[in-house]
Wavefront OBJ file of the C-alpha trace (Angstrom):
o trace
v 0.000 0.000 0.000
v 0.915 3.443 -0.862
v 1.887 5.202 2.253
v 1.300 8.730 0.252
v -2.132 8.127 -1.000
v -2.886 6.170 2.433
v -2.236 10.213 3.958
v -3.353 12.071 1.038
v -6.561 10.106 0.992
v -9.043 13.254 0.299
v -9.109 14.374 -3.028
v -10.978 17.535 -2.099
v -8.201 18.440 0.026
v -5.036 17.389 -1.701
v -4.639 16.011 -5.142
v -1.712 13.949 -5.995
v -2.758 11.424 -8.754
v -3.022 8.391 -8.192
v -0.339 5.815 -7.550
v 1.020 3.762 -10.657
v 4.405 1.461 -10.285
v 5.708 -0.659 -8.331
v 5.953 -0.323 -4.766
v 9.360 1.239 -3.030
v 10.983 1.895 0.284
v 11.045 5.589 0.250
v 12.738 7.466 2.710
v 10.523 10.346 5.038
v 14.647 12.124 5.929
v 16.577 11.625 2.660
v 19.623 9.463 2.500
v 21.976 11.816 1.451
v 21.227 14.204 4.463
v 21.555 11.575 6.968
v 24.996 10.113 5.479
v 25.929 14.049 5.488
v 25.166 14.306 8.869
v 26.768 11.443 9.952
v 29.889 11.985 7.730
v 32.948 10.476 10.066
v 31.179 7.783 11.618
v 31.788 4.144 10.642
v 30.352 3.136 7.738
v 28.291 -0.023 9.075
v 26.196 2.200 11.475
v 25.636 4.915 8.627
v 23.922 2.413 6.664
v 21.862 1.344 9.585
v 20.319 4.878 10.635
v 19.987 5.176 6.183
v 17.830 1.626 6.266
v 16.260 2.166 9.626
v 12.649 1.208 9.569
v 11.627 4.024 11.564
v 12.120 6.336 8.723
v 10.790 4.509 5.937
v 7.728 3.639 4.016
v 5.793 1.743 1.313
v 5.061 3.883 -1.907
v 4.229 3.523 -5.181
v 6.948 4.644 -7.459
v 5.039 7.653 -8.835
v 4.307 9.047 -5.501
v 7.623 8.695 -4.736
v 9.369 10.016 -7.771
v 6.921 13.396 -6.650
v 8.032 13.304 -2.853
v 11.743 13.102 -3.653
v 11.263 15.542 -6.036
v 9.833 17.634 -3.950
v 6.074 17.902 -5.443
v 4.293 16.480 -2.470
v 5.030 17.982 1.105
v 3.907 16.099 3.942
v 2.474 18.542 6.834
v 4.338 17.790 10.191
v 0.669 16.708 11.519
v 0.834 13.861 8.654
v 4.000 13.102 9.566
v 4.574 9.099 11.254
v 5.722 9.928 15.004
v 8.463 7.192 14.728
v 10.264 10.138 12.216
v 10.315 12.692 14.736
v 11.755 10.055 17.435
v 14.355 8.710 14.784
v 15.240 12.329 14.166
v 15.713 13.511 17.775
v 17.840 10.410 19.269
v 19.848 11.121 16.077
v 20.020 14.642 16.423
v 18.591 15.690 13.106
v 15.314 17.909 14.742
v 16.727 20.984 13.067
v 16.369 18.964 9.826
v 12.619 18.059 10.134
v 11.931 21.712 10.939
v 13.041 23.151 8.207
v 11.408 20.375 5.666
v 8.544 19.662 7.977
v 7.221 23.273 9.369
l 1 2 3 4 5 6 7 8 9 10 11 12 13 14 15 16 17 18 19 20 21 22 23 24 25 26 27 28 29 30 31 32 33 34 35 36 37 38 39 40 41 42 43 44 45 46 47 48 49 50 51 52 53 54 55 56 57 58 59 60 61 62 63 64 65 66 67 68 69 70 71 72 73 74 75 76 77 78 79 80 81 82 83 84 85 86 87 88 89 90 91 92 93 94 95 96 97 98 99 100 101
């Protein structure tokens, strides 16, 4: 299941197509920030906080290709609460503020 059209479920509010592709593991606190922001530390626990389950989700490919991209925002109220835990024990709060307001 689509974990973008699960939250963007009301078409009078929010229209964001609907999903087509295959189903991904997309990332709610991109990669590249969280390998930036743990630059220096061994590689085997960068990859862990990258793959950590708290910050990922199922979507369809299309929905996906938008949120990467930058065409769907999620509202901080949308937002899973295992993200904001993930981002405080790892120290990346000022991160989520700025993409989450």
């Amino acid at each position: 299941m689509c974990f973008f059209a699960d939250i963007f479920d009301d078409p009078d509010l929010y229209d964001i197509g609907p999903c087509d592709g295959p189903v991904d593991m997309c990332h709610l606190i991109p990669k590249q920030r969280i390998r930036r922001e743990l630059a220096g530390a061994p590689a085997l626990l960068v990859e862990e906080a990258v793959w950590h389950p708290a910050i990922l989700v199922e979507g369809c490919r299309f929905h996906h290709g938008q949120y990467d991209h930058y065409q769907i925002r999620i509202p901080a109220s949308l937002m899973p609460a295992s993200v904001f835990l993930y981002a405080r024990v790892m120290g990346l709060e000022a991160c989520l503020d700025r993409d989450y307001r």
